[in-house]
N, CA, C and O atoms as CSV, one atom per row, in Angstrom:
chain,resi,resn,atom,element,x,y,z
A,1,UNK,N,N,9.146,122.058,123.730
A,1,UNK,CA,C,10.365,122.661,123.249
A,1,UNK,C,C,11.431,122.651,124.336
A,1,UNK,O,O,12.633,122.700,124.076
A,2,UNK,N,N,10.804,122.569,125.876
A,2,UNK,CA,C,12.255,122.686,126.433
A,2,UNK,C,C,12.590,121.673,126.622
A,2,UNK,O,O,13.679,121.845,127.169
A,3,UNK,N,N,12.404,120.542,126.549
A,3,UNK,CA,C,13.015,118.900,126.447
A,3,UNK,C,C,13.636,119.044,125.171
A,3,UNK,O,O,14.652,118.362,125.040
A,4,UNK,N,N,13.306,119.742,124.199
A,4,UNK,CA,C,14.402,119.589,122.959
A,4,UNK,C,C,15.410,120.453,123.022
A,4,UNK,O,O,16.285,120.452,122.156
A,5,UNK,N,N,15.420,121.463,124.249
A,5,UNK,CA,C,16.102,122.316,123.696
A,5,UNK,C,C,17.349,121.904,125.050
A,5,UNK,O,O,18.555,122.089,124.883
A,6,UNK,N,N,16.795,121.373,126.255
A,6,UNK,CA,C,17.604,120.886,127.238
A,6,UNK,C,C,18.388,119.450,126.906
A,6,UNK,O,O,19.496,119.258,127.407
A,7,UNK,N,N,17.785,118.467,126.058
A,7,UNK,CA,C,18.449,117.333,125.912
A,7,UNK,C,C,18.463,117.112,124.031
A,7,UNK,O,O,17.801,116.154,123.630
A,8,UNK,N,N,19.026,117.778,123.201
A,8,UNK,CA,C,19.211,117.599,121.907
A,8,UNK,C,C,19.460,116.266,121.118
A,8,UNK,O,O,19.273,115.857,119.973
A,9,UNK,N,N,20.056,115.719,122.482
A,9,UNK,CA,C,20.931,114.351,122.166
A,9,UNK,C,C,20.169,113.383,122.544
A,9,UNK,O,O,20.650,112.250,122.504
A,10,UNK,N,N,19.049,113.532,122.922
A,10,UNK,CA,C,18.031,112.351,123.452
A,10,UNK,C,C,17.820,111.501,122.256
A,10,UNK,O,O,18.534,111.514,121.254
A,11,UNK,N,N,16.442,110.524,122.512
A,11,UNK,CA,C,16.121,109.866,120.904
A,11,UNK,C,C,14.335,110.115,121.667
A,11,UNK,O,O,13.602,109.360,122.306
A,12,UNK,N,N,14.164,111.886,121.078
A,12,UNK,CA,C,13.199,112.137,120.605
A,12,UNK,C,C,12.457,111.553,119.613
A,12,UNK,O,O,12.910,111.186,118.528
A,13,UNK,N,N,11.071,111.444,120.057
A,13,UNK,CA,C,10.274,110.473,118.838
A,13,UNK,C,C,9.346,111.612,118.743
A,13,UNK,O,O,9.997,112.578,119.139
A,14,UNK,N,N,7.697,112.147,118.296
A,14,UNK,CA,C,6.607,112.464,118.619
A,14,UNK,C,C,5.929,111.870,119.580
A,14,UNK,O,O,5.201,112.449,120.387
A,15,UNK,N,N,6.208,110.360,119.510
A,15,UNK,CA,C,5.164,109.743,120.799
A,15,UNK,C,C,5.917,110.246,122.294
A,15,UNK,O,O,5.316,110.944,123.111
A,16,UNK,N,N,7.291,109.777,122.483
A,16,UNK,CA,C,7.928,110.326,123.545
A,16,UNK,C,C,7.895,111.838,123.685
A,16,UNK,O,O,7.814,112.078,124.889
A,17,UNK,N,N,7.922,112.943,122.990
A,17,UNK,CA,C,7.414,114.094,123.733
A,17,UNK,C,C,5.674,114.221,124.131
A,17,UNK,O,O,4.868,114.897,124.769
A,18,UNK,N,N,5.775,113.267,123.414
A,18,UNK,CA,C,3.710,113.576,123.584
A,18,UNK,C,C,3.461,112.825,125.644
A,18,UNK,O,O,2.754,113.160,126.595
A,19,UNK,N,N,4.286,111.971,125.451
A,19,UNK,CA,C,4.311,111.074,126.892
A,19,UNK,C,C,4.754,112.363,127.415
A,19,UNK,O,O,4.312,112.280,128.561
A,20,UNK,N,N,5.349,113.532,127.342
A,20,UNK,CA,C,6.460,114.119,128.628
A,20,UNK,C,C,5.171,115.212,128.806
A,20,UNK,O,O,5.083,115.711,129.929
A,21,UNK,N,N,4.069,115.667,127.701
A,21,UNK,CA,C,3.280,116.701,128.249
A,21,UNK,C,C,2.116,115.900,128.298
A,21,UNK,O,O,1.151,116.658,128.397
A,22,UNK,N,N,1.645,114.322,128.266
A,22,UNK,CA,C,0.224,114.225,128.436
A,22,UNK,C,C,-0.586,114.403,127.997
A,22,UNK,O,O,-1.605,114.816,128.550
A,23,UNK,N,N,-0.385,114.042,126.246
A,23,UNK,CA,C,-1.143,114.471,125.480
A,23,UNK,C,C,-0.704,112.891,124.534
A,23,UNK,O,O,0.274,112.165,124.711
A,24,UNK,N,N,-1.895,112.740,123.472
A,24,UNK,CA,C,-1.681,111.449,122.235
A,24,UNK,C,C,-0.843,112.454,121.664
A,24,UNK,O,O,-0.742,113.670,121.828
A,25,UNK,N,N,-0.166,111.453,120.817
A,25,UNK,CA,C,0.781,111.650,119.862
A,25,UNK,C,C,-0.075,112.391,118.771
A,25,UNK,O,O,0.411,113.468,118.426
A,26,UNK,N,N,-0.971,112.119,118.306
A,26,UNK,CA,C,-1.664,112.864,117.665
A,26,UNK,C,C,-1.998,114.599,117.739
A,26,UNK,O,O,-1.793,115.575,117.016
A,27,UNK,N,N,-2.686,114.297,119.179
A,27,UNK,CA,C,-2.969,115.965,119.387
A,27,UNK,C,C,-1.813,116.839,119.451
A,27,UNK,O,O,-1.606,118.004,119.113
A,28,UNK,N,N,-0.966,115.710,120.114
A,28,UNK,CA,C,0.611,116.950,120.559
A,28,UNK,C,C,1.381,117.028,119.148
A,28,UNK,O,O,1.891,118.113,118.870
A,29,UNK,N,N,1.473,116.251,118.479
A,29,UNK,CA,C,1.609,116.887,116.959
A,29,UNK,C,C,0.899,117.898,116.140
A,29,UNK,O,O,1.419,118.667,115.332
A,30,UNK,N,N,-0.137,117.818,116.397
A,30,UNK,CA,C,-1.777,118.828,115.745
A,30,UNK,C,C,-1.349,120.245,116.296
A,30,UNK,O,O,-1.086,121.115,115.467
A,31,UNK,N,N,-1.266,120.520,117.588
A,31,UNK,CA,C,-0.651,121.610,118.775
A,31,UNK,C,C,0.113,122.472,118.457
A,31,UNK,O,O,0.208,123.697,118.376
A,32,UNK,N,N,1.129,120.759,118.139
A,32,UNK,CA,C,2.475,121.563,117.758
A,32,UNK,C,C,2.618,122.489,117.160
A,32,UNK,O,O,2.980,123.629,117.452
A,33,UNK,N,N,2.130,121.691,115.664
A,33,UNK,CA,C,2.290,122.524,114.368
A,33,UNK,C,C,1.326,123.819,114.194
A,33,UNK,O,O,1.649,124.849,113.603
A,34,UNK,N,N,0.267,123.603,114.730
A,34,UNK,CA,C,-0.197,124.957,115.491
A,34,UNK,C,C,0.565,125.717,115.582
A,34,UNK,O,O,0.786,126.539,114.693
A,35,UNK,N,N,1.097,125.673,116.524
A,35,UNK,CA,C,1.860,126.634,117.624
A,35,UNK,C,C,2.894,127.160,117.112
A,35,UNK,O,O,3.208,128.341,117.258
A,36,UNK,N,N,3.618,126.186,116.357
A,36,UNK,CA,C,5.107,126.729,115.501
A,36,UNK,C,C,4.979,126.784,114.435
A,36,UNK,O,O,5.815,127.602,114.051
A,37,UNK,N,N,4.240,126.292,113.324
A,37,UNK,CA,C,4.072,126.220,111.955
A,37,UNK,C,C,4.902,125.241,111.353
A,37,UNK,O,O,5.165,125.239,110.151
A,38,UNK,N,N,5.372,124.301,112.279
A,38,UNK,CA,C,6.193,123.086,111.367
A,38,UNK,C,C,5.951,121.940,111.972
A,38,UNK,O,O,5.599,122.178,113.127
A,39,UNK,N,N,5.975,120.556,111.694
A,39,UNK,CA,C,6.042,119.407,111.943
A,39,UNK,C,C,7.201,119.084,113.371
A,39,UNK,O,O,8.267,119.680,113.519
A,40,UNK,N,N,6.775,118.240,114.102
A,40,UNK,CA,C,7.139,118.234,115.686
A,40,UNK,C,C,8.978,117.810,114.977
A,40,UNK,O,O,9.786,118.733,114.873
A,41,UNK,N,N,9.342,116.475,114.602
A,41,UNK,CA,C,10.462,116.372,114.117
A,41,UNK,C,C,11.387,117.147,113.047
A,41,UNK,O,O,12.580,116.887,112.886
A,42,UNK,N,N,10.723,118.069,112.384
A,42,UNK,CA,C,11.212,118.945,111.640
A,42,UNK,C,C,12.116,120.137,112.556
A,42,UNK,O,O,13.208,120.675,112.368
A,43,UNK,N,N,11.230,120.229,113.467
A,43,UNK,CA,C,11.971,121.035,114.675
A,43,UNK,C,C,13.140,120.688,115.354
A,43,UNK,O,O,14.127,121.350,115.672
A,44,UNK,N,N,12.870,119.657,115.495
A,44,UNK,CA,C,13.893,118.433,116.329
A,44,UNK,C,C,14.919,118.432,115.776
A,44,UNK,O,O,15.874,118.446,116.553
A,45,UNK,N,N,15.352,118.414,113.964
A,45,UNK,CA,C,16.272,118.336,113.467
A,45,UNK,C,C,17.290,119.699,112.866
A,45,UNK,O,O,18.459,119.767,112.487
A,46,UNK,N,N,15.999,120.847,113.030
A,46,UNK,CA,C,16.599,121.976,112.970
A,46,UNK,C,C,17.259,122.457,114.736
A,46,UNK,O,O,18.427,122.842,114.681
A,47,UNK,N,N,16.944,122.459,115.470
A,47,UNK,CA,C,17.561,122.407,116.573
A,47,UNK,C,C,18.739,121.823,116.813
A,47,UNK,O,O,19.613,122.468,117.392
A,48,UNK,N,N,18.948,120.575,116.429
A,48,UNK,CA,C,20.010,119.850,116.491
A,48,UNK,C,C,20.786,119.993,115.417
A,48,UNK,O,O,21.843,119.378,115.556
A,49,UNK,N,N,20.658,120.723,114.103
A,49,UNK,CA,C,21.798,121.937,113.414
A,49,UNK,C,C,21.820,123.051,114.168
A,49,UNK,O,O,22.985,123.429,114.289
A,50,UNK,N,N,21.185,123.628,114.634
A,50,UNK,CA,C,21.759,124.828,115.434
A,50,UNK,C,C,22.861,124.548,116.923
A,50,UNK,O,O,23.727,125.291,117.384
A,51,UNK,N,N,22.490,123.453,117.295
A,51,UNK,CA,C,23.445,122.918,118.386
A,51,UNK,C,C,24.878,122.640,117.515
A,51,UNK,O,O,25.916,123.121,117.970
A,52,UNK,N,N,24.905,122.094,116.640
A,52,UNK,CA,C,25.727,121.612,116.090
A,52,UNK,C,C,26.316,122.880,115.387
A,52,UNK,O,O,27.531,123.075,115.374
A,53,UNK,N,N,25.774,123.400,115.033
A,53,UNK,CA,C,26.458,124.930,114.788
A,53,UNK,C,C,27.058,125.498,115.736
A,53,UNK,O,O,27.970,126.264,115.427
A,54,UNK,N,N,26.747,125.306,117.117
A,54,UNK,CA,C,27.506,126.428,117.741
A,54,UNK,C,C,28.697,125.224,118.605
A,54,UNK,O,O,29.865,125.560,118.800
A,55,UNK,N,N,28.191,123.929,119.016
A,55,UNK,CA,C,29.721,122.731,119.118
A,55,UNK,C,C,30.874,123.314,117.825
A,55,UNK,O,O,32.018,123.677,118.097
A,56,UNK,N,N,30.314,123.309,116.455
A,56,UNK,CA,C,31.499,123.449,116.085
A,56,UNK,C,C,32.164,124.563,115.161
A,56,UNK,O,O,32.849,124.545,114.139
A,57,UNK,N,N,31.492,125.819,116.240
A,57,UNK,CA,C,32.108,127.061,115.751
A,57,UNK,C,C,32.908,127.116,117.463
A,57,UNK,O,O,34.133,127.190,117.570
A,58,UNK,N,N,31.966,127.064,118.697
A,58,UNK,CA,C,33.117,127.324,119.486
A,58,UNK,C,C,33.973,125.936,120.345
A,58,UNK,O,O,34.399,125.943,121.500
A,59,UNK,N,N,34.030,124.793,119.312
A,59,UNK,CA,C,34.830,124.119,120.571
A,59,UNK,C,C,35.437,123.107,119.231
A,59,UNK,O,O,34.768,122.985,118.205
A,60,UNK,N,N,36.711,122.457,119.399
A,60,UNK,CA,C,37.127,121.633,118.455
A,60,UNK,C,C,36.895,120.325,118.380
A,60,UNK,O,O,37.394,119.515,117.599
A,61,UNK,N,N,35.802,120.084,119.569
A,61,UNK,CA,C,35.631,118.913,119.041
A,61,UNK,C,C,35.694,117.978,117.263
A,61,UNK,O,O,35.427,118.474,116.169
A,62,UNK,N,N,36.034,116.886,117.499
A,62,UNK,CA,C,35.762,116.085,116.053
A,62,UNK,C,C,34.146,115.326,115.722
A,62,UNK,O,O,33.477,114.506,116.350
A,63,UNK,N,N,33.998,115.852,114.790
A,63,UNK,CA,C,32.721,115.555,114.312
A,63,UNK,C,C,31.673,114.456,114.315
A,63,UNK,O,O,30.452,114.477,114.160
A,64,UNK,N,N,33.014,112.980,114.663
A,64,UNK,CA,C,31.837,112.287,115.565
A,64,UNK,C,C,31.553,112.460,116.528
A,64,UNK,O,O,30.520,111.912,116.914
A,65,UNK,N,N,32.511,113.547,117.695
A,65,UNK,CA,C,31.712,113.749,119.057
A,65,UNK,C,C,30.387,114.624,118.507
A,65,UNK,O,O,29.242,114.239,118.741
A,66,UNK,N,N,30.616,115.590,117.908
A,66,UNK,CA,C,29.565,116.746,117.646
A,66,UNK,C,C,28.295,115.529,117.090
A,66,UNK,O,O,27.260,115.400,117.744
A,67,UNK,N,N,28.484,114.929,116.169
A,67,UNK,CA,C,27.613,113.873,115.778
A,67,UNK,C,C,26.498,113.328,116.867
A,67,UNK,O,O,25.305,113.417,117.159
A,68,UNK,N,N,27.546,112.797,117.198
A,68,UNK,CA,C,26.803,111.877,118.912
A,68,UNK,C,C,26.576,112.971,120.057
A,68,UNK,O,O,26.195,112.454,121.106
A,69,UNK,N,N,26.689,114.071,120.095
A,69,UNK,CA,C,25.819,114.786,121.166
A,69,UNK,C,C,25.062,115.673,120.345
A,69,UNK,O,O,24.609,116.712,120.823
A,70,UNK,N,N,24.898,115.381,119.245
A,70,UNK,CA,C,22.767,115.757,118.524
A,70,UNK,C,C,22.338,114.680,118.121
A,70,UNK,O,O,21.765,114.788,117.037
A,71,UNK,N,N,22.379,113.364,118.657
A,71,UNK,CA,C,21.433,112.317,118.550
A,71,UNK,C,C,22.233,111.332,117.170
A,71,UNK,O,O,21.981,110.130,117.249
A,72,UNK,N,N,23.018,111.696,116.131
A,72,UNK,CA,C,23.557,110.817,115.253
A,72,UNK,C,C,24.402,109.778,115.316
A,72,UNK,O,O,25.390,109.887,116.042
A,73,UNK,N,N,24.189,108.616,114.599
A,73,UNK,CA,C,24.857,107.152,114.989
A,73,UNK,C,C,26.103,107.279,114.084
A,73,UNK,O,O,27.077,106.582,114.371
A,74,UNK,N,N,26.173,108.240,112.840
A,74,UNK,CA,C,27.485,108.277,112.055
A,74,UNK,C,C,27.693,109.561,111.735
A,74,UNK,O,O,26.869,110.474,111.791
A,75,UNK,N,N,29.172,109.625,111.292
A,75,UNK,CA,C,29.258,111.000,110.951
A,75,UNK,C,C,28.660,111.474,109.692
A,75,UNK,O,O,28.317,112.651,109.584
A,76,UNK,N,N,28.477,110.399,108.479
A,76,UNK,CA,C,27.832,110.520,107.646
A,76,UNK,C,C,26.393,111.129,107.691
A,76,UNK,O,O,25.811,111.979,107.016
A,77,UNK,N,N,26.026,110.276,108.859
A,77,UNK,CA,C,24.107,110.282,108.325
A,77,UNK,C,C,24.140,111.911,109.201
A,77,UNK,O,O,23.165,112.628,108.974
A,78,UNK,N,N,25.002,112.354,109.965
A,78,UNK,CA,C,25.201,113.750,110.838
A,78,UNK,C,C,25.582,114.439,109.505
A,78,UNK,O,O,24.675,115.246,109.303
A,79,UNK,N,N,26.370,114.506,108.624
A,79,UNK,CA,C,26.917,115.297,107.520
A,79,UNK,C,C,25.443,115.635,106.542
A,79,UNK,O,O,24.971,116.734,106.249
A,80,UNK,N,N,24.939,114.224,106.175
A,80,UNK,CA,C,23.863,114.420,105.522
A,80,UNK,C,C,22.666,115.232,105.659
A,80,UNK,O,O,22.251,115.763,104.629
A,81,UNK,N,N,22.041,115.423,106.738
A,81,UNK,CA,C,21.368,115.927,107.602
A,81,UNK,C,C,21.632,117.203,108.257
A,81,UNK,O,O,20.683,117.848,108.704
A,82,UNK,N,N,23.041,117.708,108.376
A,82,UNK,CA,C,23.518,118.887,108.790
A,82,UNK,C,C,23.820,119.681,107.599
A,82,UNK,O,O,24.066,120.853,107.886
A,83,UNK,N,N,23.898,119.312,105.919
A,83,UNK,CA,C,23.858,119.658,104.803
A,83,UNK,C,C,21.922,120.246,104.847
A,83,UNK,O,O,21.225,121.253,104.972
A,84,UNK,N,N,21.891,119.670,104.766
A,84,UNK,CA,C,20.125,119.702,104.565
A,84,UNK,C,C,19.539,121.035,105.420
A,84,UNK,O,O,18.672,121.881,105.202
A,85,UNK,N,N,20.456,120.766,106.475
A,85,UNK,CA,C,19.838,122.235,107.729
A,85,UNK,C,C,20.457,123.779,106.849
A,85,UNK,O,O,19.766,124.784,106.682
A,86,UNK,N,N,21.783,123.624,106.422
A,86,UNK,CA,C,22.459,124.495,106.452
A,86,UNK,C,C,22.648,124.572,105.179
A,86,UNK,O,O,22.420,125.752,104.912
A,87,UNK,N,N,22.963,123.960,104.111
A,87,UNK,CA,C,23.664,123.833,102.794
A,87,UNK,C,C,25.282,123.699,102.784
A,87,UNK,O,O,25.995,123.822,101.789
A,88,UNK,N,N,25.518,123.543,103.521
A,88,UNK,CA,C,27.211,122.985,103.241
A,88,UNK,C,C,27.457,121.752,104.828
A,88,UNK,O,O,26.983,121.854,105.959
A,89,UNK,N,N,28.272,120.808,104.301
A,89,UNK,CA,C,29.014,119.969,104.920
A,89,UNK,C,C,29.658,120.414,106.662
A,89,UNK,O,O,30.443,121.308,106.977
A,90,UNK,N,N,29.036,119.509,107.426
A,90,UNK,CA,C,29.939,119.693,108.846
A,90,UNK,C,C,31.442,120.520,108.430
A,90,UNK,O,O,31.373,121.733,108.234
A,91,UNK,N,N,32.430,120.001,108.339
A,91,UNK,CA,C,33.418,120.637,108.074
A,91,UNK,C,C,33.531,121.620,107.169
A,91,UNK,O,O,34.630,122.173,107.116
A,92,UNK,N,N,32.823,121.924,106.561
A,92,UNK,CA,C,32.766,123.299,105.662
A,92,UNK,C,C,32.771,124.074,105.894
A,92,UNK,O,O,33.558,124.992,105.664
A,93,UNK,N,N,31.382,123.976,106.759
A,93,UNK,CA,C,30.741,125.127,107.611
A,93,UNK,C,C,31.735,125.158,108.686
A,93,UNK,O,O,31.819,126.365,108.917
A,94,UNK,N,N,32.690,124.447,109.632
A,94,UNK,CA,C,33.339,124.882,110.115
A,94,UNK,C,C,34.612,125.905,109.860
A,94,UNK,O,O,35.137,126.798,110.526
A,95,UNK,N,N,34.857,125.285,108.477
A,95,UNK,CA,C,36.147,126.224,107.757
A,95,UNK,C,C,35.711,127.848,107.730
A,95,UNK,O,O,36.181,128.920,108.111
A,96,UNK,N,N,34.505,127.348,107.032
A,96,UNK,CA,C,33.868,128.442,106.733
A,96,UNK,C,C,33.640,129.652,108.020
A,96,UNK,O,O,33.792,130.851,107.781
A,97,UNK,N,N,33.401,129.327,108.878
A,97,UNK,CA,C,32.927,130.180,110.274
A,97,UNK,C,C,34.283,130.661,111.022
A,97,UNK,O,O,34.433,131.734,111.607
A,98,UNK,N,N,35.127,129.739,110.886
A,98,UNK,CA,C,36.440,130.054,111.625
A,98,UNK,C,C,37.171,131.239,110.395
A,98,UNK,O,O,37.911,132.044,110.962
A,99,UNK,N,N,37.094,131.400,109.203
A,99,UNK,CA,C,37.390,131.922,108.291
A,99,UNK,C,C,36.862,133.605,108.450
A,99,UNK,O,O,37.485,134.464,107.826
A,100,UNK,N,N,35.906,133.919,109.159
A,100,UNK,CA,C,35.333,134.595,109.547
A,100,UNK,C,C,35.697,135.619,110.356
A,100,UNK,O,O,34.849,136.407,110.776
């Protein structure tokens, strides 16, 4: 967790965190979900809505920067995916929070 939680923007896989603690990809997935009750990338992507939640409640960046510093290649497939975390649209949720 603290490689996900220090570099959000990496290109986390399961095998690459499994390399950073020394463990198969297997067990360090098995562990994982142990340990937290969810799937190793399920985490990965809720983390990287919560980053993205707080880029764009406190800073104005535009949404392909916010995009590209949680790991996304478009703003789309970032919209899609940040819907899914949250239920409303990158910019929604921003209207929405600043509205606040």
């Amino acid at each position: 967790m603290r490689h996900v939680h220090s570099r959000p923007g990496a290109d986390w896989s399961v095998e690459a965190l499994a390399a950073r603690v020394a463990l198969s990809p297997s067990r360090f997935a098995a562990r994982f979900r142990e340990a937290m009750g969810e799937a190793v990338m399920v985490y990965v992507g809720r983390w990287r809505a919560n980053v993205a939640c707080h880029l764009l409640r406190e800073t104005d960046l535009p949404l392909g920067e916010v995009a590209a510093r949680v790991r996304y290649e478009s703003v789309p497939a970032f919209s899609r995916a940040f819907k899914a975390q949250t239920g409303l649209p990158p910019a929604q949720w921003r209207r929405a929070e600043a509205a606040l």
